[in-house]
N, C-alpha and C positions, 0 to 999 in steps of 0.2 A: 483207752480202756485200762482199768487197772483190774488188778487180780489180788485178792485177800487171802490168805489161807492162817486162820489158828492153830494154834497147836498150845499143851500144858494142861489142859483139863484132868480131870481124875476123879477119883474117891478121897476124901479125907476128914478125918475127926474133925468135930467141935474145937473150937483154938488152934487147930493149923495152917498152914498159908499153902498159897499155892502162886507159881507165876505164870501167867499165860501170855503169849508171844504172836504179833501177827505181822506174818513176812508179807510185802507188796512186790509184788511185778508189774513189770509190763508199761503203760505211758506214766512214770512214777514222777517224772521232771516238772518242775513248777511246784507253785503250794497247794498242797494236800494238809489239812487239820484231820486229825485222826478222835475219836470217838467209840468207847464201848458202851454196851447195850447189853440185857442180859433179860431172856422170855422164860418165866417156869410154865408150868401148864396151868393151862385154863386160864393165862393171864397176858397181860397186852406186854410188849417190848416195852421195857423203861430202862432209862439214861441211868449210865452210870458212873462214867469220866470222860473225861476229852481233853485233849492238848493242843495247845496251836501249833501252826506249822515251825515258828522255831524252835518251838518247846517250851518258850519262856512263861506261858502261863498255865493253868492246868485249870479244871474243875472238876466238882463230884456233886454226887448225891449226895443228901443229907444221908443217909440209912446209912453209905460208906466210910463218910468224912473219917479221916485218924482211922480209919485200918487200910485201904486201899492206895495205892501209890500207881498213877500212869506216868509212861515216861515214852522219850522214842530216841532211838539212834541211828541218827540221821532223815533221809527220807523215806526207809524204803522197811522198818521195822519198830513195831510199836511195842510196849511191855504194861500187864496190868499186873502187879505184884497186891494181893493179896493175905491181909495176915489175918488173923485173928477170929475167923471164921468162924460164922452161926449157920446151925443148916436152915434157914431162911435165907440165905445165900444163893443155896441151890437154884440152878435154874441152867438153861443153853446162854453161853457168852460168846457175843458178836463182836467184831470188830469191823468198824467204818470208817470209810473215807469221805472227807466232802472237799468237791473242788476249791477252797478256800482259804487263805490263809488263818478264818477263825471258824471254830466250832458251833456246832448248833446242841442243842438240847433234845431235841427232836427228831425220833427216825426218818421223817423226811426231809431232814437239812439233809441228808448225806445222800450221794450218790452210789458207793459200794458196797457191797458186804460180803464177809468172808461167809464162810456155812454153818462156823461155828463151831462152839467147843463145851461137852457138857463138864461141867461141876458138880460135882455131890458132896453134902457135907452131911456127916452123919452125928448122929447128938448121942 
């Protein structure tokens, strides 16, 4: 079992950044790819980065591409750095784990999820 917790959420302007952070515990050993996700209301969970288990490759969302940066250090903490912020941004950011050393696209490649962390961007 692993265990997710975010943290880094906030309020912030149009054009600002923000970095969100998700600590893993618990059976962390082996390869875990990590993956965020981000729900606004009234709307479905959609993809938004993911890295693989050594970190060597990464992917995003088109809507993100060149402003979002995932990263992770080592196995047990992931990073979504954030810049340049549109309040169509806004939404709860998830962070996921999937038993595997590559990523999926899709909320049900993964098996974890943290609880979450809201963002507000205001215009």
């Amino acid at each position: 079992q692993v265990q997710l917790v975010e943290s880094g959420g906030g309020l912030v302007q149009a054009g600002g950044s923000l970095r969100l952070s998700c600590a893993a515990s618990g059976r962390t050993f082996g390869a875990y790819a990590m993956g965020w996700f981000r729900q606004a209301p009234a709307k479905e969970r959609e993809f938004v980065a993911a890295i693989t288990w050594s970190g060597g490759t990464t992917y995003y969302a088109d809507s993100v591409k060149g402003r979002f940066t995932i990263s992770r250090d080592g196995a047990k903490t992931a990073y979504l750095q954030m810049n340049s912020l549109k309040p169509e941004d806004t939404a709860v950011y998830y962070c996921a784990a999937r038993g595997s050393m590559w990523p999926g696209h899709e909320p049900s490649d993964y098996d974890y999820w943290g609880q979450g962390t809201q963002v507000t961007v205001s215009s």
